[in-house]
N, C-alpha and C positions, 0 to 999 in steps of 0.2 A: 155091118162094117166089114173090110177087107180083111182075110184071114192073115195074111202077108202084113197086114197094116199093124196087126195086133201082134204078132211075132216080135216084129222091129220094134214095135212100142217096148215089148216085155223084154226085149235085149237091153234095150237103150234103160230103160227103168234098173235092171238088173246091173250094166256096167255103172252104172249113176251111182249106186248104190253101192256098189265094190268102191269105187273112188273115194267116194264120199267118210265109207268107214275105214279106207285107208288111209286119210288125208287126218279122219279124227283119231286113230291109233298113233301118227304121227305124236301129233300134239298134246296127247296122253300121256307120250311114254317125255316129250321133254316137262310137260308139266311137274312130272312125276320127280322127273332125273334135278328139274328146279329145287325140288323141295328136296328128295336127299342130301342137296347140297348144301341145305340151306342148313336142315336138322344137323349137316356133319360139325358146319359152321358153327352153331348154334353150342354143340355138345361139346367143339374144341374152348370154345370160349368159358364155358361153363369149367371144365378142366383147368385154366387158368385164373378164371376168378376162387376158385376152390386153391387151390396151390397158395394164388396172394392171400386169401381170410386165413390159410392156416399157418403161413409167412408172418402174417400182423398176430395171429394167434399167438405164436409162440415167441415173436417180441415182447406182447404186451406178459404174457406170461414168468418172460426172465425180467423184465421190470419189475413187474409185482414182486418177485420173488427176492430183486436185490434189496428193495426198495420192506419188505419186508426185516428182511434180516439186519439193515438198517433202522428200524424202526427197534426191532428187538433190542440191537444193541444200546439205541439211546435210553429209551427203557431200563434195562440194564443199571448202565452209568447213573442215570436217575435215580434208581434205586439204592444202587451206592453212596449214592449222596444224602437222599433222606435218612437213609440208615446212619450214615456219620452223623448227619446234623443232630437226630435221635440220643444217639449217645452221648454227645456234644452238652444237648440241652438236660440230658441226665445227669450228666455232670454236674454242670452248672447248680441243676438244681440241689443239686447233692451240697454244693460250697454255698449256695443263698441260705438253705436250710441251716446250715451250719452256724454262717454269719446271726440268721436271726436269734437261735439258742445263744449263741455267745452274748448275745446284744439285752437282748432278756435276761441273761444270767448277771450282766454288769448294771442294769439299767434295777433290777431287784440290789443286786448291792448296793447302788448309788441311793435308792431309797433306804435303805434300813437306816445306810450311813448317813444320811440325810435325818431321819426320824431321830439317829444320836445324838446329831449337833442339833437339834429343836429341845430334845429333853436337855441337852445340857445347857442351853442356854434360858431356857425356864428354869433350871435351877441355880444357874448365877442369877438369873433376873429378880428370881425369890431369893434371892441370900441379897443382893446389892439392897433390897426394897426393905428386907430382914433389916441389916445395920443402917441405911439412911431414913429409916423410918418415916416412908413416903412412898406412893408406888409409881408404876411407870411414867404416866400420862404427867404428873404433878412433876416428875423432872423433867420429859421432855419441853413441856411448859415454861421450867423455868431457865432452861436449856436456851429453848427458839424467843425467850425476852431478851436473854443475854446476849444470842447473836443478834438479834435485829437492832438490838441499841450499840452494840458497838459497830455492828457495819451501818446502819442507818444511813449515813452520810456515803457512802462506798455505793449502797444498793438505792440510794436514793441518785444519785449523777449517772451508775450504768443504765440505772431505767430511764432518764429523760433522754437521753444520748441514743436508747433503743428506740423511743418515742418517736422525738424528731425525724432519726434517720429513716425510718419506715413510714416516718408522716412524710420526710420530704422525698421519696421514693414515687411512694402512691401519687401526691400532689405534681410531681413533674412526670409522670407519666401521662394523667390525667388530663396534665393541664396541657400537653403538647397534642392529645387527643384531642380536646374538644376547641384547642387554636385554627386545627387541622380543618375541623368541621364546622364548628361557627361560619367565617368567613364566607363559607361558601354558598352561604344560606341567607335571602334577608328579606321578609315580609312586612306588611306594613300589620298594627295590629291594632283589633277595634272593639273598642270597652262598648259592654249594653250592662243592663239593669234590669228589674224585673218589673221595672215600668216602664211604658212606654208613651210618649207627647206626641197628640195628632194636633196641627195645626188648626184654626175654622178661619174659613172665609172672612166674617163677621160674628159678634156675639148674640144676632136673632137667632142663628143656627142652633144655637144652644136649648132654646125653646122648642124647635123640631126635634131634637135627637132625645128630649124627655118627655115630648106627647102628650096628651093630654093625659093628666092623672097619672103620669109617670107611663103609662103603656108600651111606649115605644121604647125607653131605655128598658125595663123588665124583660120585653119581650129579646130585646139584643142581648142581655144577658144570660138569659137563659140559653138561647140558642147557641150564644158563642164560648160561654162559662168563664168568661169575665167578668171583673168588677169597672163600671164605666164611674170615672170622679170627674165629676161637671162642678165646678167650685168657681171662684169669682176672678182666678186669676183669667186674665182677658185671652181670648181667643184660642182658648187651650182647652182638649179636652186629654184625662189621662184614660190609659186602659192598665188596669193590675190584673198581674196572673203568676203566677208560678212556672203554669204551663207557656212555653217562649212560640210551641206552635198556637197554640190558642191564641195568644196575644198578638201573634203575627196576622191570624186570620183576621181578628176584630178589627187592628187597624186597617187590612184590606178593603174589609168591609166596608170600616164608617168614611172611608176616601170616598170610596164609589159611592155609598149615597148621598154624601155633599156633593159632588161633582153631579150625581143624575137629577137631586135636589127633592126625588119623593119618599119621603120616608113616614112609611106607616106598616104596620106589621109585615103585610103580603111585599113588599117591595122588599122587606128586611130578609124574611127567610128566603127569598130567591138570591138576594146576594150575598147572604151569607154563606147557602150550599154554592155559589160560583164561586166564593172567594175559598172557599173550603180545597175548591178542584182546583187552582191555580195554585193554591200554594203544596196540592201535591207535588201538582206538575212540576213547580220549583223546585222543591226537596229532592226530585227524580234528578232533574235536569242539574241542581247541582252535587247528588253525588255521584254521577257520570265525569262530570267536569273537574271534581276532584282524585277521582280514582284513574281519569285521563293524565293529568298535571303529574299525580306520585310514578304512572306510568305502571298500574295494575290496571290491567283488563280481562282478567279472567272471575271477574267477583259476579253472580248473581245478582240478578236485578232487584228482587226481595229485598239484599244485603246495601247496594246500592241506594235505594229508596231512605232506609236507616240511618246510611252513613251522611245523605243531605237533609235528615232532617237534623240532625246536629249543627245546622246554621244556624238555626233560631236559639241553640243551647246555648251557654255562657257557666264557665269555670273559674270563680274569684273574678269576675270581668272580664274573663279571655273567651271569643269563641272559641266553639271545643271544634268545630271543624276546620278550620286555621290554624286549632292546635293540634289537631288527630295528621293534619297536613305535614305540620313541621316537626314531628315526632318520626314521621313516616321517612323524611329524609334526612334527618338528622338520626335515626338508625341504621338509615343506609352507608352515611359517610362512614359512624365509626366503625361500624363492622367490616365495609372495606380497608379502613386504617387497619383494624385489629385481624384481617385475614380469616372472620367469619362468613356465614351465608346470607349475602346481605339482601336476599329476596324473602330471604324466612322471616332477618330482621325487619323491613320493610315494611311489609305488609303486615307483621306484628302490630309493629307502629302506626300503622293506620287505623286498624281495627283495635287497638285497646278500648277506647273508650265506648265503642258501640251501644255498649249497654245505656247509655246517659241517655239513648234516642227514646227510651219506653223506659224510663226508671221511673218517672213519675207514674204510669201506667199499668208495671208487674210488678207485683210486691220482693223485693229484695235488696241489694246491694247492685249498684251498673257492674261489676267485676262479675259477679255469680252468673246474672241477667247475660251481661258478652258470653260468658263462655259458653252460658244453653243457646245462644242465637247460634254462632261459630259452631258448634256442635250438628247442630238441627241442617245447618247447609251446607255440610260436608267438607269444612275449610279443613285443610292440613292438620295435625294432630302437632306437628314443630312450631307452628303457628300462633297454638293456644299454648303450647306451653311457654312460649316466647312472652305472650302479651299477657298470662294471668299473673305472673310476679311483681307487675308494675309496681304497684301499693305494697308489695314483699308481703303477702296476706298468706302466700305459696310457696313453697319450696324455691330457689332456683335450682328447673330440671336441665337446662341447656344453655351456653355461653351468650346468646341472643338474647337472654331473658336477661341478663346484666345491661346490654344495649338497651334496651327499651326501656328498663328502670332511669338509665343516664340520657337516653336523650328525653324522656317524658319532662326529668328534673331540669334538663339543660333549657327546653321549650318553656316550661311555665317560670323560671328563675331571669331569664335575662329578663333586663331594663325596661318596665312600661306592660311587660304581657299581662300581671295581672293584677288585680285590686282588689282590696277588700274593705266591706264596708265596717264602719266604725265598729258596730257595737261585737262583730266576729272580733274584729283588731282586738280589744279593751279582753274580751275574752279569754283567746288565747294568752295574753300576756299575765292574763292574771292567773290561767293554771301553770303556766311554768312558773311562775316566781311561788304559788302555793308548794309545787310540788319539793320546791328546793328551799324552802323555810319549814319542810318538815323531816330535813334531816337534823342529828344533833350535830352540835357544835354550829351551824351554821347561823351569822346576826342576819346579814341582812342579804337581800338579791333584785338585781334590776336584770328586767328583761327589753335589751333594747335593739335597734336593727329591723325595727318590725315582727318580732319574735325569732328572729333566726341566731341571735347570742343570747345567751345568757351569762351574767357575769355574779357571781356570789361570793359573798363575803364571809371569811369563817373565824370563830374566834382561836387568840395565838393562842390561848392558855387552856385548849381543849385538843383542838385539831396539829398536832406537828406538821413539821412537812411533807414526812412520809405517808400521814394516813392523810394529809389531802389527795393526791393524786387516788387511794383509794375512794375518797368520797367524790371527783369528780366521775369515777366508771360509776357509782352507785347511781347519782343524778343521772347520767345517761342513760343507764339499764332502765330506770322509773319512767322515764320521759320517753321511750320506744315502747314499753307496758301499758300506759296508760294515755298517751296522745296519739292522733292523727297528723302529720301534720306532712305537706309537700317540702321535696327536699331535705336540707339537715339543719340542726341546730346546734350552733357553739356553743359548751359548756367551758367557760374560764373560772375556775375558782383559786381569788387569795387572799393570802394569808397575811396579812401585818402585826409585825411587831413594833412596838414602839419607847422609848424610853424617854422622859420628861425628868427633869428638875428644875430648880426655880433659883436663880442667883440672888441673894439678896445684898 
């Protein structure tokens, strides 16, 4: 290579090289001069965020510090106050203290002097009893003969005059109530029995439905726990039962097998268990239908089921689901009249009689029976307390429970609801006339009205007029002790005197 070539190379390489580090000392030194500016920037700012934190510093500081000494003072004042009130209630207590010493000191004195006037009137009482030689009881005895005979006539007019006025109080109160709610209410109402008349076709039938050897009636018996009375009246057959679902089922039955016309054991027990399932189905389907109509639908189907089978029940000849019906809005009415709860009442009224659905089935009273059902499915606790005083077996615990006693009595009392069969009739009539021919002084008594008056007759020359009216509470008090009976019963007792001569 050229020695000259490599010269000038090493020149050109050499000035490249000066440029090159002069060009980057350049850009160095502004790089450089960037950042000092930037650090000064940097360090002014930091200068003034230091300045403002210690600006907010020493605001927040004399806040704190007013706001302290503010605090102190209320404090303070605080303290001053409890301190007064302190002394205040030390006072106080100082003059209650005082008041009760005083109080105890007169209420001891009021006794002692109290124990004086007791000794000294034991010792008048022993000196009066000394000279009338007789002791307390034996005058005021003869004391309370004297006043009652001579006011006799005086306390005998104030008490009838107290009587009436309080009879004719309650009576037109009652009677504008239940004007109120009658009217509004009108169902048709339908006597049954505890027998029931199933038509026949013809009197061959009669022959089929007892089988050969009786088989066929035996085996319907048994099955349906009815009594079937096949007798010679024409074309009639009866079914007895107690139980009103039972007896409902049979006559389902013995329909459907005259209409299918085969009857012999197997054909019996198949429709018997169908007629068994329909007349679930009915009992469901009508206590849906009646807890629809009162306008409750919040009852369980269980409760539901219970409340239709009370169609087949009967109360003195009333159905009791007709009447569980019209119990239910004739609770409604007055409790609305009377500005009670008249959903509590309501449904009270509905459900009282529940229990009648399985009385013949659990052993006890339908009252007892309602209130473990009502219980067991969670109904309202206002509910049962409402519908167990019907029969007044129970305390009344709430003013609904008066409501369901008046309209239970208002539903079974009007016109035509319910009937009784003879030999209950003769019955009752003969315990109230017993129970009122076993007072003294009393001749005679007729019980008439259907047992709902009783009218007694007493002798003048034993009974006055004043202790009649006490022998009419006494016949009362006896007749709520010792009967059952729906409703109320009139007691009238009187008294004649009479005077006779004979002109000759």
């Amino acid at each position: 290579m050229n020695p000259i070539a490599l010269i000038l190379f090493g020149v050109g390489l050499f000035i490249g090289f000066f440029i090159r580090y002069f060009f980057a000392q350049k850009k160095a030194e502004t790089i450089e001069y960037q950042i000092k500016q930037r650090l000064e920037e940097a360090s002014r700012k930091e200068r003034e965020i230091v300045l403002e934190a210690e600006k907010k510093s020493l605001a927040i500081l004399e806040k704190a510090k007013d706001e302290r000494e503010r605090t102190l003072v209320d404090l303070k004042n605080r303290e001053e106050r409890a301190i007064k009130k302190e002394e205040f209630f030390d006072l106080k207590e100082k003059e209650l203290y005082q008041i009760k010493t005083d109080l105890r000191q007169k209420n001891e004195e009021i006794e002692k002097r109290l124990k004086e006037v007791e000794d000294k009137e034991k010792d008048v009482s022993n000196q009066i009893e000394r000279i009338a030689s007789m002791t307390k009881p034996e005058a005021l005895e003869i004391i309370f003969k004297k006043v009652e005979k001579d006011s006799e006539e005086d306390l005998k007019e104030r008490l009838n005059k107290l009587l009436n006025y309080q009879r004719e109080e309650v009576e037109k109160k009652g009677l504008d109530v239940i004007l109120e709610a009658l009217p509004r209410y009108a169902r048709s109402v339908a006597t049954e029995i505890t027998m029931t008349s199933v038509n026949l076709p013809n009197e061959e039938i009669k022959g089929r439905i007892i089988g050969k050897e009786g088989r066929n009636i035996r085996h319907f018996e048994k099955l349906t726990g009815v009594e079937l009375i096949v007798d010679e009246t024409p074309e009639i057959v009866t079914i007895s039962s107690f139980d009103p679902v039972r007896r409902e089922i049979a006559r389902v039955a013995l329909e459907k097998l005259m209409k299918d016309g085969r009857i012999h054991p197997a054909a019996i027990e198949e429709t018997v268990a169908s007629s068994k399932e329909n007349i679930e189905e009915e009992s469901r389907e009508a206590g849906n239908n009646a807890a629809y109509e009162v306008g409750i639908l919040d009852l369980p189907d269980e409760l539901l089921y219970l409340i239709g089978r009370l169609k087949f029940r009967t109360s003195y000849g009333q159905n009791v689901l007709n009447h569980s019906i019209e119990v239910a809005f004739f609770s409604r009415m007055i409790a609305e009249e009377l500005g009670l709860d008249k959903e509590v009442a309501k449904k009270a009224g509905f459900l009282h009689d529940i229990g009648k659905s399985v009385d013949h089935e659990i052993e006890g009273t339908h009252l007892e029976i309602g209130i473990k059902i009502l219980e067991k499915y969670g109904i309202d606790n206002r509910v049962i307390l409402a519908m167990r005083s019907h029969h007044e077996t129970y305390p009344f615990a709430t003013p609904e429970a008066f409501v369901v006693l008046a309209a239970d009595a208002l539903s079974a009392r009007r016109p035509g609801a319910r009937s009784e069969t003879t030999e209950i009739y003769i019955k009752r009539l003969s315990e109230l006339e017993k129970i009122a021919n076993n007072f003294e002084g009393v001749d005679k008594s007729y019980a008439i009205s259907g047992g709902r008056e009783l009218r007694v007759f007493v002798k003048s020359d034993i009974i006055n007029d004043f202790e009649m009216l006490k022998t009419a509470k006494n016949i009362v008090k006896k007749i709520e002790q010792e009967l059952k009976f729906p409703g109320e019963i009139r007691v009238i007792v009187i008294r004649e005197t009479r005077a006779v001569e004979f002109a000759k």
